[in-house]
C-alpha positions as CSV (number, residue, x, y, z in Angstrom):
1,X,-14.9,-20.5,-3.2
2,X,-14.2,-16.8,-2.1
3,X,-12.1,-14.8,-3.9
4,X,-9.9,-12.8,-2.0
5,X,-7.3,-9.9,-2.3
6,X,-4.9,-8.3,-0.2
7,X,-5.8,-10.3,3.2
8,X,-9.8,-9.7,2.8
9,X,-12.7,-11.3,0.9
10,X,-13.4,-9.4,-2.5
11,X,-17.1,-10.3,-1.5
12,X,-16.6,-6.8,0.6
13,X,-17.4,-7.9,4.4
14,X,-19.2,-6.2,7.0
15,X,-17.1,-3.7,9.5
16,X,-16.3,-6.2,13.1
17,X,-15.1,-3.2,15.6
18,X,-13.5,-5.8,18.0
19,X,-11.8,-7.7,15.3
20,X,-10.4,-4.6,13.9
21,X,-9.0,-3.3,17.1
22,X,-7.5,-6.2,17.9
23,X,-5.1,-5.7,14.5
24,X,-1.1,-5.8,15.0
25,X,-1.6,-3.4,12.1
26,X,-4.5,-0.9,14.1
27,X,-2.6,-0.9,17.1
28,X,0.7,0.2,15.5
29,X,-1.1,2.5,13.8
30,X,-2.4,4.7,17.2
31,X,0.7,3.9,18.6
32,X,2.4,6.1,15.8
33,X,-0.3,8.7,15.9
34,X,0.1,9.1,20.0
35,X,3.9,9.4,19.5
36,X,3.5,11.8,16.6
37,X,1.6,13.9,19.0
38,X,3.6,13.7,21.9
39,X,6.8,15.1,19.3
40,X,4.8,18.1,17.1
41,X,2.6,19.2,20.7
42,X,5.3,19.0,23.0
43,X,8.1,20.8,20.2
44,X,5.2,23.6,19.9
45,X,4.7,24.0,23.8
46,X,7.9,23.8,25.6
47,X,10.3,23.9,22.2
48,X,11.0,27.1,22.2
49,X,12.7,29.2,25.6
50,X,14.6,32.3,25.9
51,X,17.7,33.0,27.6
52,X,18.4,35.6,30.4
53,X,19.9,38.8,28.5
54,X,17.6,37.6,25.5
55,X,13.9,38.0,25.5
56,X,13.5,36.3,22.0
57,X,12.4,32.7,22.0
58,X,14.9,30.0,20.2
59,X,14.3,26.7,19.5
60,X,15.9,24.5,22.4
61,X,17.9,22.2,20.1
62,X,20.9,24.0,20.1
63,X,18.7,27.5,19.3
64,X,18.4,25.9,15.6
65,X,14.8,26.6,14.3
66,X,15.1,24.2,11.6
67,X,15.1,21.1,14.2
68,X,12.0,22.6,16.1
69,X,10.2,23.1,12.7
70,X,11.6,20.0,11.1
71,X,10.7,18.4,14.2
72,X,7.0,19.8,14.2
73,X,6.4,19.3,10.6
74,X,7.5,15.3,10.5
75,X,4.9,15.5,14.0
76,X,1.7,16.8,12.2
77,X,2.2,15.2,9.2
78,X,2.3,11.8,10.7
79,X,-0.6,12.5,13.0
80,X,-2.6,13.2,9.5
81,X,-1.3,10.2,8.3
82,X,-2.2,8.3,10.6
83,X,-6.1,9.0,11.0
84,X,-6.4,9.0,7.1
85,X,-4.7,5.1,7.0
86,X,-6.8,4.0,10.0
87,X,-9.9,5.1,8.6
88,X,-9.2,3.1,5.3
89,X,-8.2,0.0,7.3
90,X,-11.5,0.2,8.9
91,X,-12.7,0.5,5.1
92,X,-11.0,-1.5,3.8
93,X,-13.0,-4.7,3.9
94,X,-16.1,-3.4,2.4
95,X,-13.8,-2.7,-1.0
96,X,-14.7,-5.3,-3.2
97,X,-12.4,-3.9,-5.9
98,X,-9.1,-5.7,-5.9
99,X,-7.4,-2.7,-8.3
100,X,-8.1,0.2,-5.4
101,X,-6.8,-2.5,-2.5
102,X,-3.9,-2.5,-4.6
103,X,-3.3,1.1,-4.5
104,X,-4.1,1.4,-1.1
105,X,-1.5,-0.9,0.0
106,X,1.1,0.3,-2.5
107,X,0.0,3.9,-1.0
108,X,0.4,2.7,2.5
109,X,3.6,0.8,1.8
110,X,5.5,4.0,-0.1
111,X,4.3,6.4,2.6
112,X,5.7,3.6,5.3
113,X,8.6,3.3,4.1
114,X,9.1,7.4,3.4
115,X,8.1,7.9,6.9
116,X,10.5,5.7,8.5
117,X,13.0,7.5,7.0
118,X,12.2,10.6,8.0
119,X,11.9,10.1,11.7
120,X,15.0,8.6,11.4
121,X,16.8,11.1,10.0
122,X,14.4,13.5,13.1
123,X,15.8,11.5,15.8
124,X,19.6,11.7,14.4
125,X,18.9,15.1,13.9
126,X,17.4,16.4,17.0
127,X,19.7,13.8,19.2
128,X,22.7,15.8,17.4
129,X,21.4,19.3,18.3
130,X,20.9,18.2,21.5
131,X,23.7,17.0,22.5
132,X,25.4,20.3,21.4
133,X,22.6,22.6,23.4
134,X,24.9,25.1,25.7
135,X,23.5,25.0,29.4
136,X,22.6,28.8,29.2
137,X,20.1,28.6,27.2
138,X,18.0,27.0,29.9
139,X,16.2,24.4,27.6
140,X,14.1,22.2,29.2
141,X,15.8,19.0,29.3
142,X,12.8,16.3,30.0
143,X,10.6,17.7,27.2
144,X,13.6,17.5,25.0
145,X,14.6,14.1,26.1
146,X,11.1,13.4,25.6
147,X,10.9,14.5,21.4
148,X,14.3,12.6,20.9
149,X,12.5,9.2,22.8
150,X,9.2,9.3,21.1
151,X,11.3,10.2,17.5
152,X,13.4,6.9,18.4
153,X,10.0,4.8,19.0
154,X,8.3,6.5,15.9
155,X,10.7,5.0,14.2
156,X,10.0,1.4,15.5
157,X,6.4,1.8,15.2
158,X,6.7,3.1,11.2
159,X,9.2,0.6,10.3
160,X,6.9,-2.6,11.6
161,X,3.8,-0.7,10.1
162,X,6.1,-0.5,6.7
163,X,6.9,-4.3,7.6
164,X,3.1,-4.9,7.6
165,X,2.3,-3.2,4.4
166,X,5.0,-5.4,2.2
167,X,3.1,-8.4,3.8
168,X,-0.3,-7.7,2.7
169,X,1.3,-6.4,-0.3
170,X,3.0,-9.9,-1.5
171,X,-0.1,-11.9,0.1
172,X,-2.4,-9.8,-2.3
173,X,-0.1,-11.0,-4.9
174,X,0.1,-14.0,-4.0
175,X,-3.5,-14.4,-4.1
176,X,-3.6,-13.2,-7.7
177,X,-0.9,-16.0,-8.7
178,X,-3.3,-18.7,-7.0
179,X,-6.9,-17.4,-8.8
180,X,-5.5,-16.4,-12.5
181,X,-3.4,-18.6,-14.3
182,X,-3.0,-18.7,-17.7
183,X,-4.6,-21.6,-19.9
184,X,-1.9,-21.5,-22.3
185,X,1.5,-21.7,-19.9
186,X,-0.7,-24.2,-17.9
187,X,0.1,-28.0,-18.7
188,X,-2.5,-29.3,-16.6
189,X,-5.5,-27.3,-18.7
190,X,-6.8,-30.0,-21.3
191,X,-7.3,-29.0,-25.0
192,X,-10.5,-27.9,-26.3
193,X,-12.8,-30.7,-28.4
194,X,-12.4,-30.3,-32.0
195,X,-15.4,-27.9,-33.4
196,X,-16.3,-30.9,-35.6
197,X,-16.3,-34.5,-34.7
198,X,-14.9,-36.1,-38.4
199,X,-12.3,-34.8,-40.8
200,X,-14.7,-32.7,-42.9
201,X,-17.8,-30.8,-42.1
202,X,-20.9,-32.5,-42.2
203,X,-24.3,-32.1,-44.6
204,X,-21.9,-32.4,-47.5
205,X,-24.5,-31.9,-50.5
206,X,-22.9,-32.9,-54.5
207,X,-22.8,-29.8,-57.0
208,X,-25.9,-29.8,-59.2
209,X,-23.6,-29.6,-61.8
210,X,-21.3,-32.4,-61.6
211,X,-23.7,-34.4,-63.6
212,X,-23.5,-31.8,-66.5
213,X,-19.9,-31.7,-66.5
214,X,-19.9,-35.5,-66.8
215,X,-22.1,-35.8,-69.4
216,X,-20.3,-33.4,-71.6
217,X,-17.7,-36.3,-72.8
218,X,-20.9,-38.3,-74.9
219,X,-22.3,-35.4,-76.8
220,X,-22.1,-36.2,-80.6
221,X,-22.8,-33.3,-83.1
222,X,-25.8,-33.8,-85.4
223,X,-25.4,-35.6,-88.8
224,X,-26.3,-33.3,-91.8
């Protein structure tokens, strides 16, 4: 039987485009990178406007740099992210060594997670600002509406990608559990035969001098 580890055959199996397309965990995955992109491009081409007596640009969340660049760095990041982890899922399957699967899901699952987080805290964040833009700055309000949305539905797409690492995670486990189990906290494994099939080992050969020793009781000295 197969071995397997963290939802693939450790015999490393060949790459199946269609099959891999067709993953919940592949189509999150360009779902997050298209939303990170819509965020960090649109943030870099319509984030920043000027006002009327003003001719230098400030970021259109409430003129508060730090959203636009918080906003911008959360973006690329993600988009990096997300081409790194999608070429490893399309590698993954050829890995027939369970220890790196391991740390590929653990790496997936930590930066999942962190990720969630962040575009979280990105939508709060940039919602906030927004809501407390004056009207005289003239801010575009669709491309801002726009970078709160697609921070709202990063979120959803990170969190059910962070859902999808903790289940391969425990399945690779799991998997572990099934194959190794140790003989001696197993009471179904059956003692090993005794190295020797009677009490004593066999060939038993007498001393060459127990007939010596016995001997020694009817020796008479000589008569003079």
């Amino acid at each position: 039987m197969e071995s397997s580890a963290y939802g693939a055959s450790l015999a490393g199996g060949s790459f199946d485009i269609t099959s891999f397309l067709k993953q919940p965990q592949t189509v999150l995955r360009f779902l997050a990178w298209l939303f990170s992109i819509v965020v960090f491009a649109t943030i870099t081409g319509e984030g920043y406007t000027n006002t009327e007596t003003e001719q230098q640009e400030k970021c259109m969340f409430n003129s508060n740099a730090s959203a636009c660049s918080f906003g911008v760095g959360i973006g690329v990041l993600a988009f990096l992210a997300c081409i790194v982890f999608i070429i490893l899922d399309a590698y993954f399957p050829q890995i027939s060594n369970a220890k790196e699967r391991k740390y590929i899901v653990i790496g997936d699952l930590t930066f999942s997670g962190t990720w969630t987080f962040l575009w979280f805290v990105c939508f709060c964040f940039l919602a906030n600002q927004w809501a407390n833009t004056p009207e005289n700055l003239h801010a575009p309000a669709d491309a801002a509406r726009a970078v709160v949305a697609f921070s709202f539905f990063s979120v959803i797409s990170w969190g059910m990608l962070t859902y999808f690492a903790f289940g391969r995670y425990r399945q690779g486990v799991g998997d572990f559990d099934q194959e190794y189990r140790d003989p001696a906290n197993d009471p179904t494994t059956p003692y090993p035969a005794a190295p020797y099939a009677s009490s004593g080992p066999t060939g038993y050969q007498q001393s060459p001098f127990s007939n010596s020793q016995s001997a020694a009781g009817n020796y008479q000295p000589p008569a003079y």
